[in-house]
ROBA-845319 format. One line per field, with one value per residue (C-alpha): x, y, z; residue number from 1; residue in one letter. Coordinates in steps of 0.2 Angstrom, whole numbers, plus 5000, padded with zeros to 4 digits. Example, Ala and Ser with C-alpha at 12.3 -4.5 7.8 and 13.67 -1.06 7.14 Angstrom:
# ROBA-845319
east [5062/5068] .
north [4978/4995] .
up [5039/5036] .
seq [1/2] .
type [a/s] .
***
This chain:
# ROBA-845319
east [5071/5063/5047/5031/5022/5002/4987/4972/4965/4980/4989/4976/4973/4959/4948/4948/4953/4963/4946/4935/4949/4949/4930/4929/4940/4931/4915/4925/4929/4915/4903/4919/4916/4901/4902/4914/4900/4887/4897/4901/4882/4881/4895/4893/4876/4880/4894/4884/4867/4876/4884/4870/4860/4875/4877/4858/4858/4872/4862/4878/4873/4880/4880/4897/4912/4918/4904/4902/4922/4920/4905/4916/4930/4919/4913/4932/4932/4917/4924/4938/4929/4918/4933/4939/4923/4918/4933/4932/4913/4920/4929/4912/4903/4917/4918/4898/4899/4913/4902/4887/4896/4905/4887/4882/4898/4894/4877/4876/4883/4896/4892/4907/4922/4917/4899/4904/4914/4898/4888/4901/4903/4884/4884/4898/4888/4870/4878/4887/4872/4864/4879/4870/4858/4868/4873/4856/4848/4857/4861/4839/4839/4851/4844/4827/4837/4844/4827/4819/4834/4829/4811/4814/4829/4836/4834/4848/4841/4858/4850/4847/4830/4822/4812/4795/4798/4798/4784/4794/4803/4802/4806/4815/4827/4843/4848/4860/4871/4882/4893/4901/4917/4920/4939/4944/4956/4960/4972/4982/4983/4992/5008/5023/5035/5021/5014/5023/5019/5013/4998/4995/4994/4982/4971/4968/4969/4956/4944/4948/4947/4930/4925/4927/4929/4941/4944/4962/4963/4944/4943/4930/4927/4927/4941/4926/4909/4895/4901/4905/4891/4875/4885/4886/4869/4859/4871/4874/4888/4903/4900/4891/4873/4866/4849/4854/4858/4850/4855/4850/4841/4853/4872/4883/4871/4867/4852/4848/4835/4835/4842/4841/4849/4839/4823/4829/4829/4811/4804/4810/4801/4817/4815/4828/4837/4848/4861/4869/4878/4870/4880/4873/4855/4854/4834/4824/4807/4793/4807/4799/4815/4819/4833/4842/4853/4868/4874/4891/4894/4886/4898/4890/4901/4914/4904/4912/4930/4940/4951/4957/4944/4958/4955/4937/4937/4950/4935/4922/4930/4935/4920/4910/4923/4926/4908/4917/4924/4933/4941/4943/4950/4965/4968/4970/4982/4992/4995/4997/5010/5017/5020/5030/5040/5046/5064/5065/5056/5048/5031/5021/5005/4987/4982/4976/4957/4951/4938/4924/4930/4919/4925/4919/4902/4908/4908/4890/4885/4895/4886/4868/4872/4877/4862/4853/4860/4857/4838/4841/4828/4828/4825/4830/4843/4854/4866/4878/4888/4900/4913/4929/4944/4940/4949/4951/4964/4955/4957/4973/4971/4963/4951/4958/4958/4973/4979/4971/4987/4991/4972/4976/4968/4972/4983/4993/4983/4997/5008/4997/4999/4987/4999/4992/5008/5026/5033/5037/5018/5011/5021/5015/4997/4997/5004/4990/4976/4984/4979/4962/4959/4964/4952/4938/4943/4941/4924/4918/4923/4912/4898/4902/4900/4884/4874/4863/4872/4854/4858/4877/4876/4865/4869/4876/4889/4896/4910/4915/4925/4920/4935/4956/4964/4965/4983/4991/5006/4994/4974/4969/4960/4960/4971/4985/4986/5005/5008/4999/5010/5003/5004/4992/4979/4979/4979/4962/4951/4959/4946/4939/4928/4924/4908/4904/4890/4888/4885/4903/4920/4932/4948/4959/4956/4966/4957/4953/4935/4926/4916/4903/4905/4905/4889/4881/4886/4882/4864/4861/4864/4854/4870/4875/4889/4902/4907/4898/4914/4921/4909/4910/4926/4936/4943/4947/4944/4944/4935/4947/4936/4936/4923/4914/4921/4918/4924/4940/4941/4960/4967/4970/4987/4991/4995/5000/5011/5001/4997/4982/4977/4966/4948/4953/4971/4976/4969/4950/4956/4945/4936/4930/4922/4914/4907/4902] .
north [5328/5320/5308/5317/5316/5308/5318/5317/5298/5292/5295/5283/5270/5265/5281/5285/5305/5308/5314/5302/5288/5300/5299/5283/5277/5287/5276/5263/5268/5274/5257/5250/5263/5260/5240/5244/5251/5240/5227/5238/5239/5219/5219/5237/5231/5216/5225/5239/5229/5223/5239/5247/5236/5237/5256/5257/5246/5255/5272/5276/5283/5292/5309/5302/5304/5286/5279/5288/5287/5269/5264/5275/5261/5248/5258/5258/5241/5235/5244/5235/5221/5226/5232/5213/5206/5218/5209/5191/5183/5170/5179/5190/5174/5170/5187/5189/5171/5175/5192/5184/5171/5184/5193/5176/5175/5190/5190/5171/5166/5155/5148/5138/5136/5121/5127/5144/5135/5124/5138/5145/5132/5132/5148/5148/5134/5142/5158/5151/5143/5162/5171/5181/5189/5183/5202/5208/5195/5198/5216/5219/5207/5216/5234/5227/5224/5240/5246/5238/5241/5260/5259/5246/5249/5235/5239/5242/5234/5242/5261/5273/5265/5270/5258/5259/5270/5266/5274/5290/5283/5285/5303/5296/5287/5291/5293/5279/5280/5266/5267/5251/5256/5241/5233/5243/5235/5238/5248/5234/5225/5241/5232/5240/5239/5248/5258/5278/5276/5296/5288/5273/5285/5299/5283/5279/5298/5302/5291/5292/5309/5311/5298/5283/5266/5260/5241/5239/5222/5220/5204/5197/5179/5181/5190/5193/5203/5190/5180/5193/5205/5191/5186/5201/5210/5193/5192/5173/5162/5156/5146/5153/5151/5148/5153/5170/5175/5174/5179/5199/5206/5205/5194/5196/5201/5197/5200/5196/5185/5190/5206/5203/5219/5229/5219/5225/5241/5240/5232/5245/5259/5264/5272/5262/5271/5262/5267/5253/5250/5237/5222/5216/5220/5222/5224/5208/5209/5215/5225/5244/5252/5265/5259/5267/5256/5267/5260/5255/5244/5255/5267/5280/5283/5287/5304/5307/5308/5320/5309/5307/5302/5287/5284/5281/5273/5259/5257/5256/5245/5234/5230/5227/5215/5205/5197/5190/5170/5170/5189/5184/5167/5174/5187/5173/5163/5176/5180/5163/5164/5178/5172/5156/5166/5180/5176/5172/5184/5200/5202/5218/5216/5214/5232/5243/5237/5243/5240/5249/5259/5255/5266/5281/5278/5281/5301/5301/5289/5301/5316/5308/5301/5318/5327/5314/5315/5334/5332/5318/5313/5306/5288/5285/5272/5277/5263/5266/5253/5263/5254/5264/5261/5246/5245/5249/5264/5278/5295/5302/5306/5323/5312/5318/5307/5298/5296/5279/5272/5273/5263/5246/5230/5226/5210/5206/5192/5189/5180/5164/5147/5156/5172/5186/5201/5199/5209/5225/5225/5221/5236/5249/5244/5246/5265/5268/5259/5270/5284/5280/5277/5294/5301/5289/5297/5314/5311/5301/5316/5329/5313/5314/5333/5335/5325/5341/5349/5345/5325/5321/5319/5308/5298/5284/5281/5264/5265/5248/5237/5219/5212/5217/5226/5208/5213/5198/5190/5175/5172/5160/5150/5132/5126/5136/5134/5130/5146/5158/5167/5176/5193/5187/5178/5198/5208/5199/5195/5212/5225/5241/5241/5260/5264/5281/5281/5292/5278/5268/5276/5282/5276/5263/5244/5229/5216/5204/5204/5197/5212/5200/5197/5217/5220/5206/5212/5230/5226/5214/5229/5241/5250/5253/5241/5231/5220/5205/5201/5194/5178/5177/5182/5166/5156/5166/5155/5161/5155/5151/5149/5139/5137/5123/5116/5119/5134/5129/5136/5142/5149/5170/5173/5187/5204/5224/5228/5244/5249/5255/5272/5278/5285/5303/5302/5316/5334/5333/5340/5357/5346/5333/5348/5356/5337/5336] .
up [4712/4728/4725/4726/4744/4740/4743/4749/4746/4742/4758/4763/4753/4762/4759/4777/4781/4797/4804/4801/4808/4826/4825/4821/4836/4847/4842/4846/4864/4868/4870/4876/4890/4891/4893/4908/4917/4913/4920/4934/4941/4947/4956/4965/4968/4975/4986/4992/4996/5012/5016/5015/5027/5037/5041/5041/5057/5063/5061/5054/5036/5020/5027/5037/5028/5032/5026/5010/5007/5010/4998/4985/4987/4985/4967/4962/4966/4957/4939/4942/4942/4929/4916/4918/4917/4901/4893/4898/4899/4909/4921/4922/4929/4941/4948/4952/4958/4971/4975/4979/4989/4997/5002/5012/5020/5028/5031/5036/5054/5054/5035/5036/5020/5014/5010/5006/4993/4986/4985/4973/4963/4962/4958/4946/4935/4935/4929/4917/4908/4910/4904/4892/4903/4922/4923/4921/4932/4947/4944/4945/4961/4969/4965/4972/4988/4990/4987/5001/5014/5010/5011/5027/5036/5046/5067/5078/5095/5106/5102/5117/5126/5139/5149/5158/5172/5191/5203/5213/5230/5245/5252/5268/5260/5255/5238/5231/5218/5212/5199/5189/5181/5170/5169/5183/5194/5212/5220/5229/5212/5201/5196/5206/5193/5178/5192/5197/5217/5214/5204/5216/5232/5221/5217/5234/5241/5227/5237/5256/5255/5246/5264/5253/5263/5252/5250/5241/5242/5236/5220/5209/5206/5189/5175/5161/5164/5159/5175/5188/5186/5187/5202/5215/5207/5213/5227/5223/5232/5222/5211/5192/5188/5170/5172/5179/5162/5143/5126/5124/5110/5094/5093/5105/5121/5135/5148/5166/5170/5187/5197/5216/5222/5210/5219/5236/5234/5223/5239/5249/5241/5230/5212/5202/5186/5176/5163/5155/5138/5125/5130/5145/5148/5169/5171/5171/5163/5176/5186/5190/5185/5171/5159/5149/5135/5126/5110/5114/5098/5087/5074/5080/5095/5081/5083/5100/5095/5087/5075/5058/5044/5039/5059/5057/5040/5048/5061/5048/5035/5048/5059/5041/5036/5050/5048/5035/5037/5024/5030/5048/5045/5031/5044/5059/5048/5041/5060/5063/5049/5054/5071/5064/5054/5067/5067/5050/5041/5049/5041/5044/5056/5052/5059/5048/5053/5071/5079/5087/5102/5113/5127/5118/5122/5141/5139/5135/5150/5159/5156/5156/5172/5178/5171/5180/5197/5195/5196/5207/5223/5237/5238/5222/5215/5202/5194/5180/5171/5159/5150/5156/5159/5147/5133/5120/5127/5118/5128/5140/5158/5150/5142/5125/5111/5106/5088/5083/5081/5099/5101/5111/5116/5130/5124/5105/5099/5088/5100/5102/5110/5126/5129/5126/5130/5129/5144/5130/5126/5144/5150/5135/5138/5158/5153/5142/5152/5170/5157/5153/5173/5176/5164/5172/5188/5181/5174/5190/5201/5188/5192/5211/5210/5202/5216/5222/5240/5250/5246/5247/5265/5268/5248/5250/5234/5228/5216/5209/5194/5190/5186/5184/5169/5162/5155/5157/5149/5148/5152/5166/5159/5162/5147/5151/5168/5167/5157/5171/5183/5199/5192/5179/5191/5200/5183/5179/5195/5208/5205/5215/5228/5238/5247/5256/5269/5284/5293/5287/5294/5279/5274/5268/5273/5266/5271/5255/5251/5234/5230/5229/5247/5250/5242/5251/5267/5262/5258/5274/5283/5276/5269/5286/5288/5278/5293/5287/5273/5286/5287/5268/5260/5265/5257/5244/5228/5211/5194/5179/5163/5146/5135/5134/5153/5171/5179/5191/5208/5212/5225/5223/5227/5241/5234/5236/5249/5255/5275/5279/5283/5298/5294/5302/5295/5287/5284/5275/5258/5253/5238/5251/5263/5247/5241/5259] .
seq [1/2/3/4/5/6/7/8/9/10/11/12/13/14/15/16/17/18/19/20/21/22/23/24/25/26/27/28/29/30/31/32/33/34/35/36/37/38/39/40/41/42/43/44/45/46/47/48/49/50/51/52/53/54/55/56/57/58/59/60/61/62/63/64/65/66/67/68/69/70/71/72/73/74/75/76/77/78/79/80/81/82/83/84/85/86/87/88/89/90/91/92/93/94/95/96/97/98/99/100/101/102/103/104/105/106/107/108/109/110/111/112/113/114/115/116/117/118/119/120/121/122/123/124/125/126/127/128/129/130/131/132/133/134/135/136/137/138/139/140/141/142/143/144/145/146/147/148/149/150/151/152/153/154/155/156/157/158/159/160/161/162/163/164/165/166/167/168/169/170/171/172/173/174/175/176/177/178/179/180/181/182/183/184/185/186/187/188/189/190/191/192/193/194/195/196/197/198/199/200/201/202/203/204/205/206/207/208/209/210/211/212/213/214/215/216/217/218/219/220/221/222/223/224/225/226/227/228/229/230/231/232/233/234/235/236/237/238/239/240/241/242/243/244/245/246/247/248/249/250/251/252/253/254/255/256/257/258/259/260/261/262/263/264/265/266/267/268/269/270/271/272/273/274/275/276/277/278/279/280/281/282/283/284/285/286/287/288/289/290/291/292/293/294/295/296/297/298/299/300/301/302/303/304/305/306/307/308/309/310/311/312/313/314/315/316/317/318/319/320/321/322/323/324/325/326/327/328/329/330/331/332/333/334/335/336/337/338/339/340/341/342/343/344/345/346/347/348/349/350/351/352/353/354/355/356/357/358/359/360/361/362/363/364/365/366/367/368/369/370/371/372/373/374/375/376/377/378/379/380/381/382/383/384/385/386/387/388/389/390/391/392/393/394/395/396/397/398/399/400/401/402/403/404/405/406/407/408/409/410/411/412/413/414/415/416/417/418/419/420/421/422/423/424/425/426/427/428/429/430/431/432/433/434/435/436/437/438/439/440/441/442/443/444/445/446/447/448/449/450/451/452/453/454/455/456/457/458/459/460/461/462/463/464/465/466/467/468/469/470/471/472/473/474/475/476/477/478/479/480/481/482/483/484/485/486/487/488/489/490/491/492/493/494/495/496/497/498/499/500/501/502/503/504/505/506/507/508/509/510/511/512/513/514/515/516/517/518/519/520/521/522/523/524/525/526/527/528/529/530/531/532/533/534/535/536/537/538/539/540/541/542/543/544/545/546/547/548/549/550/551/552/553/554/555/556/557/558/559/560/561/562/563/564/565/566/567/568/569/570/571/572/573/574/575/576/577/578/579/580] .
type [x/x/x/x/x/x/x/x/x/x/x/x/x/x/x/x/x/x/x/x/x/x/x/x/x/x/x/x/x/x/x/x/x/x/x/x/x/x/x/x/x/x/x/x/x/x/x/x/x/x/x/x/x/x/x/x/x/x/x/x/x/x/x/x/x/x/x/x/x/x/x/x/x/x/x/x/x/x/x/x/x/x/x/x/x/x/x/x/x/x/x/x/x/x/x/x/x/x/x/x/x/x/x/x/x/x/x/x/x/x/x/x/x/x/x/x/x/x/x/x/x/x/x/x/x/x/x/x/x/x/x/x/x/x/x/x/x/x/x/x/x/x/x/x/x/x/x/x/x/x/x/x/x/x/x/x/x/x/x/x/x/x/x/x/x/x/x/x/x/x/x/x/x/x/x/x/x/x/x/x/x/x/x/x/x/x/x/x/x/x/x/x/x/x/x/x/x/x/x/x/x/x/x/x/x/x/x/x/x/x/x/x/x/x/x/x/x/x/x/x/x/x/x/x/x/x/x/x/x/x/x/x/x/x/x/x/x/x/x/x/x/x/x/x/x/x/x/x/x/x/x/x/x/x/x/x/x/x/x/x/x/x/x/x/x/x/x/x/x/x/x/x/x/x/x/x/x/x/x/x/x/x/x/x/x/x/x/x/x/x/x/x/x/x/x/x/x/x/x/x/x/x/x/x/x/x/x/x/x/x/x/x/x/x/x/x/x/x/x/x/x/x/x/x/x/x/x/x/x/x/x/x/x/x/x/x/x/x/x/x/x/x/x/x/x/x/x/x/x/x/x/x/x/x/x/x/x/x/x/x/x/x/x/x/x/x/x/x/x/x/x/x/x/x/x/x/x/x/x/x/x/x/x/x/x/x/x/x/x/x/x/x/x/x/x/x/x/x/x/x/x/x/x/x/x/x/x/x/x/x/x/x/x/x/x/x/x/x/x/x/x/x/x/x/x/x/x/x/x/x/x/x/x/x/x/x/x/x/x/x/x/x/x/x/x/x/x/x/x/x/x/x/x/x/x/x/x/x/x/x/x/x/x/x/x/x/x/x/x/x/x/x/x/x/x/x/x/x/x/x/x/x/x/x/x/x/x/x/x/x/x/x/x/x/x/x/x/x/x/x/x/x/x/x/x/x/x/x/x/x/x/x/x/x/x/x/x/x/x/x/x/x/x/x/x/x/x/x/x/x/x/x/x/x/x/x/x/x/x/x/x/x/x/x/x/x/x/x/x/x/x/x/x/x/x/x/x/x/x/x/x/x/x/x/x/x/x/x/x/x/x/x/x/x/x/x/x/x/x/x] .
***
């Protein structure tokens, strides 16, 4: 017969029923559960304390998908973290010591990597003696933290402002209206070969027939904004002036010191209002103008476009981190790394991290400005700089959003050694930027249109760039001087430059002209007369740049192949008799 099967106690030698052994396990689970999240709390702390602080400054908060998808990544991360450090008390010390050094290096400027690495040493070693309680120590000084960025949120100088004011103008004067479309360049430098002639001839047509004077030859001095722009709004000669120009109100700004065309026309008895984005600050203190600032660097204008929450985590993962030294200098040497081994081994890009798209903040300018010229009076000023057709390439020519895949800078910061396009990237870029002018164009005609019918005859209108596309196959700047071809010394410094007065003939005039020069002869003349470029347009010298060294003037090679057209040619289109 078969051997009797035990019973009870003595299947179990031990005493324990198969119930008490499942309950006892679960006892056993649960604080290791439980240790998990406790060794969770100091790293999400110390991951969401500057996150926080970040998105708060942003005016960007939790009530945005992006945001709140993002700080649930950085909790994933954190009981990663945790579930390793519950395990391994010395892995628990080097993880919250790599997490606070990672919370300098991204609220420090420029800490450097050999002080990032003391102070996690540092850390590492004081923790280590505290162990016991390191979790609880830092996990309580980092809750305080969070504690104070909510009660005292950190201020995000670049939010809409409006300044003082300016006393009402003069009702004999004419209303100005001068728009600054920044990166925009000019008709004559559209590359022939990237260029449909169709959209070269509706560029121009778009202007002469609205009674533009149209200057398709027209340059600035200067390929980058913080040069040109002090230059022709104090009307200076060649050559850049410092003192023009001081650091604005938070990193990365700027600010006028002094505004010589604005001071004009406040001497005249002009009301000066000013739309500008949060980069460069164009109204001096003490200047009777009203100024508005649009946040252009801000995540907010992530509310303006219609894309994919992926899209917009990309943008918010990837401005957080890049304040990051240690992030931005792996990325730069994997591309460096990546570049050396091109024909070797294909690495995938660095490009899931986008950042901000400026342009979008372009639609709201665009409607304010509108809005404003709408209620506009005589004698006022009304000067716009909106960040269109500047890259990033973010809408169509219907000023629809593109998939953020199809987002470009304007050059593939992965070649190196000073080029910035191969000829493949230079053309897929020029396609996209030609798109965003189109959509600029279409937004500037709405603008154009909105002037009221009493005031457009006798509205004078400036529409202008600052610099070229600046898509180059290389930047001229003066350490790659031998690298720089003609067609990149027109990409960066051939720019726009239309004015429509009653008292200036319409039409299309090739005569090269620093839109410096233009504006110069504009104003001596009382906006009567653009003769004057003639005295200061030549020679025509240009500015290549370098940090740290003096600007080299260079010769601006001759470009577009255009002819002029008459100021009566053609039949006035029904849309310029209607603007009329």
């Amino acid at each position: 017969m078969g051997e009797a099967r035990p019973t009870g106690s003595e299947a179990h030698p031990k005493g324990v029923m198969p119930s008490e052994r499942d309950a006892r396990t679960l006892r056993i689970r649960r604080p290791g559960a439980v240790r998990v999240l406790a060794a969770s709390v100091a790293p999400f702390l110390i991951l969401f304390a500057p996150f926080l602080g970040y998105a708060e400054y942003q005016h960007h908060g939790f009530q945005n998908a992006d945001v709140a998808v993002f700080a649930l990544i950085l909790a994933g991360i954190a009981l990663i973290l945790g579930s390793a450090a519950a395990r391994w008390p010395l892995v628990n010390v080097v993880v919250l010591a790599g997490l606070i050094t990672f919370l300098v290096d991204i609220q420090a400027r420029d800490p450097g990597l050999k002080r990032l690495g003391l102070l996690f040493i540092g850390l590492s070693l004081v923790l280590c003696v505290l162990r016991r309680h390191a979790s609880r120590i830092v996990a309580t000084a980092m809750l305080a933290l969070v504690v104070a960025l909510v009660l005292f949120p950190p201020r995000f100088e670049g939010a809409t402002a409006v300044g003082p004011g300016a006393p009402a103008g003069r009702e004999d004067l004419p209303l100005v209206v001068h728009v600054l479309l920044d990166e925009l360049i000019g008709v004559e430098g559209l590359p022939a070969d990237l260029t449909p002639r169709a959209f070269k001839e509706a560029m121009q047509a778009f202007f002469v027939e609205r009674g533009f004077r149209l200057f398709g030859k027209a340059y600035s001095q200067y390929p980058m904004t913080i040069y040109s722009v002090p230059q022709f709004l104090n009307l200076a000669p060649a050559g850049y002036r410092d003192e023009l120009v001081a650091p604005g109100p938070s990193d990365g700004t700027f600010r006028l010191t002094r505004n010589a065309y604005f001071e004009r026309f406040a001497r005249l008895g002009y009301a000066i209002k000013v739309h500008e984005p949060d980069y460069l600050y164009l109204c001096p203190d003490g200047l009777p103008a009203s100024c508005r600032t649009y946040a252009s660097r801000s995540l907010n204008v992530l509310d303006a476009l219609d894309v994919p929450l992926r899209a917009k985590l990309s943008v918010v993962a990837g401005t957080y981190l890049v304040q990051s030294e240690v992030y931005s200098r792996t990325k730069n040497r994997y591309r460096a790394i990546r570049q050396h081994l091109a024909g070797v081994l294909p690495l995938p890009a660095w490009n899931w991290d986008l950042g901000i798209p400026t342009t979008a903040s372009s639609m709201e300018m665009f409607e304010a400005v509108s809005e404003d010229l709408s209620k506009a009076r005589a004698g006022t000023l009304v000067f716009a700089h909106i960040l269109i057709p500047h890259s990033p390439y973010v809408y169509d020519g219907s000023c629809r959003p593109r998939p953020a895949k199809e987002w470009m800078e304007r050059g593939d910061w992965d070649i190196g050694g000073g080029v910035v396009n191969v000829r493949e990237g230079r053309s897929a870029r020029y396609a996209a930027y030609l798109q965003q002018v189109a959509c600029g164009q279409r937004q500037l005609a709405r603008l154009l249109d909105s002037i009221p019918a009493p005031l457009r005859r006798d509205a004078v209108v400036i529409v202008q760039g600052d610099h070229g596309s600046r898509i180059t196959m290389a930047d001229p700047t003066t350490n790659a001087r031998n690298a720089i071809g003609p067609s990149d010394v027109i990409d960066s410094y051939s720019t726009m430059f239309a004015v429509r007065s009653r008292w200036i003939p319409a039409g299309y005039d090739l005569e090269p002209a620093s839109i410096t020069c233009l504006l110069r002869s504009l104003v001596e003349s009382d906006l009567h007369s653009t003769a004057g470029i003639a005295a200061c347009s030549a020679p025509r010298f240009v500015y290549f740049l370098e940090d740290g060294k003096p600007s080299e003037a260079h010769h601006l090679p001759d470009f577009g192949t255009a002819t002029a057209t008459a100021a009566a040619a053609g039949p006035i289109s029904a849309t310029l008799r209607s603007w009329r």
